[in-house]
C-alpha positions in Angstrom: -12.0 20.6 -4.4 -10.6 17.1 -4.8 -12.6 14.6 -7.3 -14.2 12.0 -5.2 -14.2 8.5 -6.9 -17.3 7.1 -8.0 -18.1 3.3 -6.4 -20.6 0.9 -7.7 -21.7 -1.4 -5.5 -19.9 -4.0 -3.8 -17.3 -6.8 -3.9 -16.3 -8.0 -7.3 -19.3 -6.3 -8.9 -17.0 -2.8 -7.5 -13.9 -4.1 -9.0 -15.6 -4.3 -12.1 -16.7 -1.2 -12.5 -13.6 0.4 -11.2 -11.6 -1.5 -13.4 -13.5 0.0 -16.8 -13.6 3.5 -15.1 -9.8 3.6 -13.6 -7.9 5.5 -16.2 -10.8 8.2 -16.0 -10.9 8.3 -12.7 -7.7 8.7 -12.0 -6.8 11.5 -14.5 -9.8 13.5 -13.0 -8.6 12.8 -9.8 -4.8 14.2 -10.9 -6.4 17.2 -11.9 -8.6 17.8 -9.0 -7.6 21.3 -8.2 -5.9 20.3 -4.7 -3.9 17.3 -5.4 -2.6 19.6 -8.8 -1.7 22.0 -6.4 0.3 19.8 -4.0 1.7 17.9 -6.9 2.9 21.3 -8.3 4.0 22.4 -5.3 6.4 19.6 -4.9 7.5 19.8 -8.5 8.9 23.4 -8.0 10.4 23.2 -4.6 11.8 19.6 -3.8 14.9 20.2 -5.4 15.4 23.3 -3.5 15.8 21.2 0.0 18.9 20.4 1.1 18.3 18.1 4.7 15.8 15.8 5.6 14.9 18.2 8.5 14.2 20.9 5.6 11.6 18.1 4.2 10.0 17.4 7.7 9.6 21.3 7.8 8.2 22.2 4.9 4.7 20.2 5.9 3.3 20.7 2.0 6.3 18.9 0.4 5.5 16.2 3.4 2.3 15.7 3.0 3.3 14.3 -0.8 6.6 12.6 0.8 5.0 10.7 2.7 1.6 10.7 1.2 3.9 8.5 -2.1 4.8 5.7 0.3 0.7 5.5 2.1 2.6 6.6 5.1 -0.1 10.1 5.7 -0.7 9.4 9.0 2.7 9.7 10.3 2.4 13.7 8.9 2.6 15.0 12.5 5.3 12.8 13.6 8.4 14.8 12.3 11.5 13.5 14.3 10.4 10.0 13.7 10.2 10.6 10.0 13.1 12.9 10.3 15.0 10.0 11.9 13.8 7.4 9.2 15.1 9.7 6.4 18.6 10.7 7.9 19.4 7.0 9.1 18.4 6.1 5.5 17.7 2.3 4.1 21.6 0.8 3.9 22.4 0.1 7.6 21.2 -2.9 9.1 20.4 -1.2 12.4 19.0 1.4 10.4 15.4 2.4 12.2 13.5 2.0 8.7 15.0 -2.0 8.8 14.2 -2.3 12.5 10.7 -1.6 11.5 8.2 -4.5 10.6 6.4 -2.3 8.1 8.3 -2.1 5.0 7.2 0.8 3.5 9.7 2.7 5.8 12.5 1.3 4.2 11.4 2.5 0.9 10.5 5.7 1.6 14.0 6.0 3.3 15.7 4.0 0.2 13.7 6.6 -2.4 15.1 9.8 -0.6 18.5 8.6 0.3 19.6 11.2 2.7 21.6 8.7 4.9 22.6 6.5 2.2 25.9 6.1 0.5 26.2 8.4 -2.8 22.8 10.1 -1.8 20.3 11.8 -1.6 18.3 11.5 -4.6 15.6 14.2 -4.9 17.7 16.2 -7.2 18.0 13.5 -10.0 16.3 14.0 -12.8 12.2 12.1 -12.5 12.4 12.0 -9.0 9.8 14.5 -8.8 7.6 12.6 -11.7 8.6 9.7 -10.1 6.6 10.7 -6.7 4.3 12.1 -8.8 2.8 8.9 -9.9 3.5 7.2 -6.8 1.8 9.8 -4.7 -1.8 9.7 -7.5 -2.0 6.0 -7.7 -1.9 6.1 -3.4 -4.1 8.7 -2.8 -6.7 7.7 -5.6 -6.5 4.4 -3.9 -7.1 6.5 -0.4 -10.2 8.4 -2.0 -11.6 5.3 -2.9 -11.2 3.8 0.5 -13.2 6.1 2.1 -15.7 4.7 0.2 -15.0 0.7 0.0 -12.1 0.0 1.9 -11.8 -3.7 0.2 -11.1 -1.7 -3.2 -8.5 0.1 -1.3 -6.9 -2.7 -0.5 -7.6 -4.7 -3.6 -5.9 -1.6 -5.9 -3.0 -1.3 -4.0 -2.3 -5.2 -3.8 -2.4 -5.3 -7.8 0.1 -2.5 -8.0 2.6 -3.4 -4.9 2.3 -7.3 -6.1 3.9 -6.0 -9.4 6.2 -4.4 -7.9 7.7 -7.0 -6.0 7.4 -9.9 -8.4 9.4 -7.6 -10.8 12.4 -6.5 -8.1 14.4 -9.1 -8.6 14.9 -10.5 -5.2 14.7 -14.1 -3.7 11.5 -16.0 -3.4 11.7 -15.7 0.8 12.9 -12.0 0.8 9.7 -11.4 -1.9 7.1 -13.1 0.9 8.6 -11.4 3.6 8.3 -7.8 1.7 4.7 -9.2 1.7 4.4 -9.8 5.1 5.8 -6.9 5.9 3.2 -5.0 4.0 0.2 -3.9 6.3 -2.2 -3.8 3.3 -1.0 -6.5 1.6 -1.0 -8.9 4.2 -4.2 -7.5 5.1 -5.3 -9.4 1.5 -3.6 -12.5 1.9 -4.6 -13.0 5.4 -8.5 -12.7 4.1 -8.3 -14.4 0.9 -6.6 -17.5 2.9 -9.1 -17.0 5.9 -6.4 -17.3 8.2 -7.4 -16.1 11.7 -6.6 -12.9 13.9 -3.7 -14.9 16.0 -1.9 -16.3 13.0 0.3 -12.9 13.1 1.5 -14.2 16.3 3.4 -17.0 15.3 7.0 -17.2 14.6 8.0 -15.8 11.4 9.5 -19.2 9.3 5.8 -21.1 10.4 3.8 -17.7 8.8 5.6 -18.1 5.7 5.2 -21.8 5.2 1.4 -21.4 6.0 1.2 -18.6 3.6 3.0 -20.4 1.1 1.4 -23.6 1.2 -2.3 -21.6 1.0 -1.2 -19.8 -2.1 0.3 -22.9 -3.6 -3.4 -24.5 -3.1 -4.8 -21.2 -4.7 -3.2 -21.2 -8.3 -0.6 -24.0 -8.4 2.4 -21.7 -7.1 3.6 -20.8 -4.0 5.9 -17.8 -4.6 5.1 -14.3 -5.1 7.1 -14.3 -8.7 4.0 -15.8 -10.4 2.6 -11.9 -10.2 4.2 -10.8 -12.9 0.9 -12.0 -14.2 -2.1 -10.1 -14.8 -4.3 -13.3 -14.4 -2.3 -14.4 -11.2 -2.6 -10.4 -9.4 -6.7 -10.6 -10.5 -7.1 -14.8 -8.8 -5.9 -13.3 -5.5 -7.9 -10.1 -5.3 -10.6 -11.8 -6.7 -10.5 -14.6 -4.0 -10.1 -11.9 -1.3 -12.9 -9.5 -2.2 -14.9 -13.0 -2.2 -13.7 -13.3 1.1 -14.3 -10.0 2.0 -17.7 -10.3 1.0 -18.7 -13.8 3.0 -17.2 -12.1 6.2 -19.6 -9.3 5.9 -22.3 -11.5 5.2 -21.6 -13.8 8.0 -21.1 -10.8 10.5 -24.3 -9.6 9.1 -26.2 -12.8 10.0 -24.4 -13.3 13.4 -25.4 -9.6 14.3 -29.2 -10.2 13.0 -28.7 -13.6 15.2 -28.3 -11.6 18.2 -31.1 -8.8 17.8 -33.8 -12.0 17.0 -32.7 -13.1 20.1 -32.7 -10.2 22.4 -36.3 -9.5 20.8 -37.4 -12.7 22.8 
């Protein structure tokens, strides 16, 4: 059995609660007798691989591999992941950095099979390392299946920290962002930008995202969240979001079915 998160209602009323209830949540969730299993599993036999084809194979150490990085649903697709791990992160034709989605790029950076002076899952906390990673995404996954906005709004705080603590330029910081499925997913609705915006050319996205987050809390780059207060103002603002969009679907849906009734 895994321990299945426990949601109260909606919105920022949700992010509340699970704010309180997280550490409890999470350690019960840790020690749900699957994920203990899968976690132990990859404990005791990571270090015993040698390839990233012996990863790909082995479909329980996978499952946390890729399960770390939010990357589950690529579990069947084994040559593709195979290829991401052996081509590894340092190449610039690499295929993780020919990918839009960033999160390639670190799972192939974290591994290190076709990286210079790697592979790394033999160093000492990689395991632990994982460990944590692998919780704090699938927690986050559990609670998705519940409210997908407080999926998106838990993983935002942690990847947001992340990033404004790496150490790297203000533009290469937004386009890690961009890059993010999930957590462009969050600026995108907190800023109420529309479904087309994706489609315009790189430089004019990251001025319009700039410029909106400047107007937001005063700042413009994704250094400011370092900050608890600054991570909380944008998932706050997008769970708002989140919540007028529902609403307005709601009313456009109820719209329609008053009409048809006539």
């Amino acid at each position: 059995m895994t321990y299945q998160p426990i949601v109260v209602g909606t919105g920022l009323v949700a992010w509340g609660f699970m704010q309180r209830t997280m550490e409890t949540q999470t350690e019960a969730f840790e020690n749900s007798f699957i994920v203990k299993r899968d976690l132990d599993y990859f404990a005791e036999n990571i270090g015993k691989i040698e390839t990233a084809e012996d990863l790909v194979n082995d479909r329980q150490l996978l499952t946390v591999a890729l399960g770390a990085f939010g990357l589950d649903e690529d579990i069947n697709s084994k040559f593709f992941i195979k290829t991401i791990l052996e081509e590894g992160s340092q190449a610039n034709d690499a295929l993780a950095n020919r990918l839009a989605d960033t999160r390639y790029r670190e799972f192939a950076e974290a591994f290190g099979f076709g990286d210079l002076g790697g592979p790394w899952h033999k160093t000492p906390g990689f395991a632990e390392n994982m460990r944590e990673q692998y919780v704090a995404r699938q927690f986050e996954r559990a609670v998705g299946e519940q409210d997908e906005n407080l999926r998106f709004a838990m993983n935002a705080v942690r990847e947001l920290d992340d990033i404004a603590l790496s150490g790297s330029s203000d533009n290469t910081n937004w386009f890690t962002v961009m890059g993010n499925p999930p957590l462009r997913r969050v600026f995108e609705t907190a800023f109420g930008l529309p479904s087309e915006f994706g489609s315009q050319d790189l430089d004019s996205q990251l001025n319009t995202f700039r410029s909106r987050l400047e107007k937001l809390t005063g700042d413009g780059e994704i250094s400011q969240f370092v900050s608890t207060e600054a991570r909380d103002q944008i998932v706050q603002r997008f769970l708002l979001m989140s919540e007028i969009n529902n609403v307005s679907v709601a009313s456009s849906g109820q719209i329609a079915l008053t009409l048809l009734s006539y």
